[in-house]
C-alpha positions as semicolon CSV with decimal commas, in nm:
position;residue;x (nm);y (nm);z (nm)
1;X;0,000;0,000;0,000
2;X;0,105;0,361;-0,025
3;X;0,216;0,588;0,192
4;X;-0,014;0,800;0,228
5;X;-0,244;0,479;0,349
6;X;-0,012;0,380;0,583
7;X;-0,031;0,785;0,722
8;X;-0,435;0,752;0,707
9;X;-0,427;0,386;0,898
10;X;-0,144;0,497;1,140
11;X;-0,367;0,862;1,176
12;X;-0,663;0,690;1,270
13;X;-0,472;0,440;1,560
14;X;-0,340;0,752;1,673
15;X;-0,701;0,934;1,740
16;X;-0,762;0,615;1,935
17;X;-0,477;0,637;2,166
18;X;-0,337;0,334;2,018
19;X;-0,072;0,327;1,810
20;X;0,170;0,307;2,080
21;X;-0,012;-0,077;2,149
22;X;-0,096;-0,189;1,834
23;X;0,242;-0,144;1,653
24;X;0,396;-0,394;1,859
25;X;0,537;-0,671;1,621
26;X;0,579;-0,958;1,853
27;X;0,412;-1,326;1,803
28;X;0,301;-1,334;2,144
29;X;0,080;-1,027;2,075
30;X;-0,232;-1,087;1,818
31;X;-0,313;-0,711;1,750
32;X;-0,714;-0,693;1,644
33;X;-0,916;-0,422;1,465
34;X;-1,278;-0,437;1,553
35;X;-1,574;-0,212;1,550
36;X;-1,839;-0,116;1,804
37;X;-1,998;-0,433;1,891
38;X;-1,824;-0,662;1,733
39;X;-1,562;-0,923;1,831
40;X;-1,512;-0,862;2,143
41;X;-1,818;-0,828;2,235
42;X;-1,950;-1,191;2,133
43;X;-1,651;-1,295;2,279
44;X;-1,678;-1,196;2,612
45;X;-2,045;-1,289;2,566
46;X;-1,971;-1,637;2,517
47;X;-1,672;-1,658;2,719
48;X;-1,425;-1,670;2,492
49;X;-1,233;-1,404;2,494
50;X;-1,000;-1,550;2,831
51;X;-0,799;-1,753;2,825
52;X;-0,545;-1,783;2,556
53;X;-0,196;-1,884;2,516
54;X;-0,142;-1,496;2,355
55;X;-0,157;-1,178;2,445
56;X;-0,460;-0,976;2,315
57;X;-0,475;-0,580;2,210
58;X;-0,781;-0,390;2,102
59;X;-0,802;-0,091;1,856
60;X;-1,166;0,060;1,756
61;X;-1,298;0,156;1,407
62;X;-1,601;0,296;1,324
63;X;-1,681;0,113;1,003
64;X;-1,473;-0,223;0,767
65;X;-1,247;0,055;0,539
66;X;-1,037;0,280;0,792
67;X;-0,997;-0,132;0,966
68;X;-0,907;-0,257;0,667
69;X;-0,643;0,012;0,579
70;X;-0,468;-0,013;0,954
71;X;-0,409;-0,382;0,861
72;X;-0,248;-0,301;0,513
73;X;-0,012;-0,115;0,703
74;X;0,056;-0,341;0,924
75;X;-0,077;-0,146;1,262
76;X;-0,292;-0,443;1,362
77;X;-0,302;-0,828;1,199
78;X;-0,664;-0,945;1,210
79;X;-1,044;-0,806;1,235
80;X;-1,368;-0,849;1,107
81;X;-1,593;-0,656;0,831
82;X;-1,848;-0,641;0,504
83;X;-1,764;-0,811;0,261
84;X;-1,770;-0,534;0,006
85;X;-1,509;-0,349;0,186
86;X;-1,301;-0,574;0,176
87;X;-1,300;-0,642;-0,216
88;X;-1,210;-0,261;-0,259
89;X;-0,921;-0,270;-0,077
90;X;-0,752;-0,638;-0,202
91;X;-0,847;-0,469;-0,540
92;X;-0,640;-0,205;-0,472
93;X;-0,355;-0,439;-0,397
94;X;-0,380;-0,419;-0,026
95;X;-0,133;-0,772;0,120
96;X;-0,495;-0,906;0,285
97;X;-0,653;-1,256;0,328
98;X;-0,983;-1,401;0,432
99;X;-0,960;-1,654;0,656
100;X;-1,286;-1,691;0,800
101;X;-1,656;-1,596;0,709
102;X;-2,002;-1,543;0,826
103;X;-2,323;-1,451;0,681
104;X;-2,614;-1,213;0,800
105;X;-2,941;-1,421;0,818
106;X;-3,221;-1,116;0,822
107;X;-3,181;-0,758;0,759
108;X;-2,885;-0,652;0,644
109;X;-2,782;-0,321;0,476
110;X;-3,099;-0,073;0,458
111;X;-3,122;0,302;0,320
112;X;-3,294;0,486;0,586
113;X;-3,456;0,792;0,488
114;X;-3,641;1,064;0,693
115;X;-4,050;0,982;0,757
116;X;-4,122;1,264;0,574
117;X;-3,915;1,106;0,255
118;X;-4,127;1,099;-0,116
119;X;-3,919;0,763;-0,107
120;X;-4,114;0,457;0,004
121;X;-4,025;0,177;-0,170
122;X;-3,698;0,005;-0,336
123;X;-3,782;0,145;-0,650
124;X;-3,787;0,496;-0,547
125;X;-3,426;0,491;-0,522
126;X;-3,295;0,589;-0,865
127;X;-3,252;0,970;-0,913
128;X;-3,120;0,988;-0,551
129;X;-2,824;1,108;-0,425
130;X;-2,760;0,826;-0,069
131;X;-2,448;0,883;0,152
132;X;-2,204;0,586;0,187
133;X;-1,872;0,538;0,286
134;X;-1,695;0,443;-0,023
135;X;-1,649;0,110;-0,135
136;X;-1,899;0,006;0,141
137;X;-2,123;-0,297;0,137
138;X;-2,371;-0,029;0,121
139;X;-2,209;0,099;-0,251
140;X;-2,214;-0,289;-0,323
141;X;-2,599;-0,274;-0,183
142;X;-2,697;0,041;-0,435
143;X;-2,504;-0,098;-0,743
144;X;-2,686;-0,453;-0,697
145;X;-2,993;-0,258;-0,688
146;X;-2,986;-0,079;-0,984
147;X;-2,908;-0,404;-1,152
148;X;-3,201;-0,523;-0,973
149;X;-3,414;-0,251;-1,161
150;X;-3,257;-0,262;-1,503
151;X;-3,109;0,043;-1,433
152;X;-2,776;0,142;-1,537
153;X;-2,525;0,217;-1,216
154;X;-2,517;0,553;-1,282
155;X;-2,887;0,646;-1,186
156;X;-2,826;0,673;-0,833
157;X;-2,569;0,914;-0,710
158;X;-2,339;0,849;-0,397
159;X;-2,252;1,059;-0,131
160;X;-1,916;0,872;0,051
161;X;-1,981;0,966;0,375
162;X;-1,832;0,777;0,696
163;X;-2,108;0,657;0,905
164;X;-2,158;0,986;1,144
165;X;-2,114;1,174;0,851
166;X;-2,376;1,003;0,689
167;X;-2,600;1,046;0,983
168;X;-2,487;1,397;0,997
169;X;-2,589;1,471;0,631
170;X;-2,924;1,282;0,608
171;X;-2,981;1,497;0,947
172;X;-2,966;1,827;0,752
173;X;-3,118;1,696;0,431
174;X;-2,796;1,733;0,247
175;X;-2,917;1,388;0,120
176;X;-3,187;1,178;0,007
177;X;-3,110;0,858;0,199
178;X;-2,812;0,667;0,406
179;X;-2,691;0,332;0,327
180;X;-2,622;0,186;0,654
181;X;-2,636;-0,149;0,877
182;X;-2,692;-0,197;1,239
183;X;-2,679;-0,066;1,540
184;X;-2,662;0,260;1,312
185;X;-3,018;0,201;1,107
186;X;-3,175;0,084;1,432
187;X;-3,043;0,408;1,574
188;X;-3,154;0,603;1,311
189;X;-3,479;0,441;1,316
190;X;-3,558;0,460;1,650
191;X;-3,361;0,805;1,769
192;X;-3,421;0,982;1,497
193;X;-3,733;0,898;1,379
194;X;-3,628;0,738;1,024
195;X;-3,773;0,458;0,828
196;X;-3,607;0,193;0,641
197;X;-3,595;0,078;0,313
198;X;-3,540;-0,261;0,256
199;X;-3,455;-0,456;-0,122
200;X;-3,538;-0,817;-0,165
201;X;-3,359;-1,070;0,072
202;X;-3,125;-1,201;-0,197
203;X;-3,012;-0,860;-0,372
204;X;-2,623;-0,888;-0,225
205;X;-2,435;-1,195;-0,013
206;X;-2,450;-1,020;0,307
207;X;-2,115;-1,154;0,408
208;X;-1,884;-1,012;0,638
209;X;-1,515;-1,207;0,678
210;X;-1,249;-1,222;0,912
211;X;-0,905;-1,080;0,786
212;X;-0,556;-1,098;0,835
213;X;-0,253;-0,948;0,696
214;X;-0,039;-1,204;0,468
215;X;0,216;-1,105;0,698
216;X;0,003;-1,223;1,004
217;X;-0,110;-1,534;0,878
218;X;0,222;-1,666;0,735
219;X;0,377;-1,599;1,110
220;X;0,081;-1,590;1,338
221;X;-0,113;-1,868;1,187
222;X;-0,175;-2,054;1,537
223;X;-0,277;-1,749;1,713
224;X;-0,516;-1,671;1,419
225;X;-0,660;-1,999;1,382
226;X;-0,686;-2,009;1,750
227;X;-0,878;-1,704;1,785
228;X;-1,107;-1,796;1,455
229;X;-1,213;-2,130;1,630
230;X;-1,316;-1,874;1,918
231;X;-1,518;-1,633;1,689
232;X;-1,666;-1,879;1,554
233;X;-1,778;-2,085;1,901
234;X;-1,873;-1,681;1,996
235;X;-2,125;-1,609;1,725
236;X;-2,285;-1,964;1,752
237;X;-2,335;-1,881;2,070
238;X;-2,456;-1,530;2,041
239;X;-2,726;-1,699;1,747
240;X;-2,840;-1,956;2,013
241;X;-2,839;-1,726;2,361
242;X;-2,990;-1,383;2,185
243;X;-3,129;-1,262;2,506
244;X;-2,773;-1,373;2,708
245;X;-2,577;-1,194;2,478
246;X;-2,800;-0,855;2,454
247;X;-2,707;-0,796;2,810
248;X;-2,333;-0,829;2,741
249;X;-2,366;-0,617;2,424
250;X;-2,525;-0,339;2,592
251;X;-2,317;-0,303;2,852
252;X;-2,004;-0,294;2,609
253;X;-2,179;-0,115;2,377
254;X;-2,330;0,180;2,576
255;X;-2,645;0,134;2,332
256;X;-3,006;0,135;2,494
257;X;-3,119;-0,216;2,501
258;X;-3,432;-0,130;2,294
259;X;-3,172;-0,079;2,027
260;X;-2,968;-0,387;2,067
261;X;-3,256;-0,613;2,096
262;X;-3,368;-0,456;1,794
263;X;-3,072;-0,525;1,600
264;X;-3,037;-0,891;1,747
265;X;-3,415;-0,962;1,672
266;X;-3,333;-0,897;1,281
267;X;-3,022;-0,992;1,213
268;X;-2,803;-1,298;1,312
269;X;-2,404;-1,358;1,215
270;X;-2,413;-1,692;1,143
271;X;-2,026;-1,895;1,092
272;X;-1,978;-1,988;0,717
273;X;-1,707;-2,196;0,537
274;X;-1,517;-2,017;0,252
275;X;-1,582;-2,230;-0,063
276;X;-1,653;-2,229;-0,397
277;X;-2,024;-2,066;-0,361
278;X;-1,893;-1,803;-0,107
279;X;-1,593;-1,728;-0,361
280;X;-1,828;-1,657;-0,651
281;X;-2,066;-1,454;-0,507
282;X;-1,745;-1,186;-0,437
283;X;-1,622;-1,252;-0,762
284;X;-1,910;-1,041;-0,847
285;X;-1,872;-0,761;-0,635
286;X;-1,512;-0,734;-0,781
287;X;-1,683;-0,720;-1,140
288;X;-1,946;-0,455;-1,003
289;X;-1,677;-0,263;-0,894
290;X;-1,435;-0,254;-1,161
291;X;-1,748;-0,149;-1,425
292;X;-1,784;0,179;-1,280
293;X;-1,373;0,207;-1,203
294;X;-1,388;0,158;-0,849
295;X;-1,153;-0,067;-0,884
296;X;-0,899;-0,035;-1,185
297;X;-0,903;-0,355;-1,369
298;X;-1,119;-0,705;-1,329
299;X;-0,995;-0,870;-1,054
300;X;-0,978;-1,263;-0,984
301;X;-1,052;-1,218;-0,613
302;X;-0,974;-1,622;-0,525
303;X;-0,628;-1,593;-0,427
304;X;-0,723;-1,344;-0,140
305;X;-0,942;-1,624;0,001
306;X;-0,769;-1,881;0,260
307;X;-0,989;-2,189;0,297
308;X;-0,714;-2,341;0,528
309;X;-0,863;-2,179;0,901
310;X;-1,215;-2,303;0,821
């Protein structure tokens, strides 16, 4: 990666209070990226997140691409995110591998407009400017959309806003919609007074996968696979004790429990095998993406995918 991402990836650790942690380069240390509510969250749900033979150390993003960039860099060697994120930044040549997978069974991305909003259904959407961050699962979302409608990419316009931003912007109208996922469209929808508009169940993957820096996984591999076997045992878990685990994730998540049990009621992470199937359906996110230049050639995205952890 450039430098410049290395700055941005470093930058962000830094706002966190973290670089000083998560720059550390030794094998007894598996330095994590997650995002509010995520790993270890289930983990200490499930009780897994004690003990293991390695140390552990924590940085916070707010969404999958600022994540994703801190591990190109090398700041951190592992964390989870959309699917859709991560084919933007391996297609930018970013030294990343999927090791691990799991797939949203419910709701996944939305576009939550205000209740006052002329749009009301899926097909309302073309003409519209939504905010996203770029290269989002929620770009990935729009694009399959349009498809969807027979549309060409183009009639939808994107805003790439970070997910406050985004907030932020459909706030003061400087938008028509936000392409977002939980706890932020609960939020929006219950704090702000929003509604949500959903596509048809089958419009994108809904994946999200565990990565790791090549790096990471050619000299952490136990460590990884270790703490994979513990994600996984977390968000079985979390799918079978929903009412168990909304307690934990509201106390580490600050959120009011209306919200969490909202999000939990509509959405489960369920532990997937990367294979063939999983493979293809990326394959066409990487095609999506480099038809409108996002990315700047077709990609073959198998080689980023390691079947060996799962």
């Amino acid at each position: 990666m450039s430098a410049l991402l290395d700055r941005r990836a470093m930058l962000t650790l830094a706002g966190a209070g973290l670089v000083a942690a998560c720059t550390r380069a030794s094998e007894d240390v598996l330095r994590i990226g997650d995002q509010r509510g995520g790993q270890k969250s289930v983990l200490a749900a499930s009780g897994n997140l004690e003990g293991t033979s390695y140390a552990l150390e924590w940085a916070e993003f707010p969404n999958a691409a600022p994540l994703l960039e801190a591990i190109a860099a090398g700041a951190i060697d592992t964390g989870v995110g959309g699917d859709a994120a991560f084919i933007f930044a391996v297609g930018s040549g970013a030294p990343i591998k999927a090791i691990g997978g799991y797939r949203g069974q419910g709701q996944g991305t939305v576009v939550v407009v205000e209740k006052e909003s002329p749009i009301r259904s899926f097909e309302d959407l073309p003409g519209r400017t939504i905010a996203t961050p770029r290269g989002s699962v929620g770009q990935n979302y729009l694009l399959a959309a349009m498809e969807r409608l027979g549309k060409p990419y183009d009639a939808v316009k994107f805003s790439f806003l970070g997910p406050s931003e985004g907030r932020a912007a459909l706030q003061a109208r400087a938008v028509d919609g936000w392409a977002i996922w939980d706890p932020y469209a609960a939020i929006a929808e219950q704090t702000d007074g929003c509604r949500l508009i959903r596509g048809p169940a089958d419009l994108v993957a809904n994946c999200a996968f565990q990565f790791a820096h090549a790096g990471a996984v050619k000299d952490k591999r136990p460590q990884l696979a270790d703490f994979q076997k513990r994600l996984y045992r977390g968000r079985d878990w979390a799918v079978a004790n929903p009412n168990a685990y909304a307690v934990v994730l509201q106390r580490e998540t600050g959120l009011p429990i209306e919200i969490v049990r909202t999000m939990l009621g509509r959405t489960k992470q369920v532990p997937i095998r990367i294979d063939d199937s999983v493979i293809a359906e990326q394959q066409k996110i990487a095609d999506r993406y480099a038809a409108i230049g996002l990315l700047p050639k077709r990609i073959d995205v198998r080689p980023v995918f390691d079947a060996s952890f799962t």
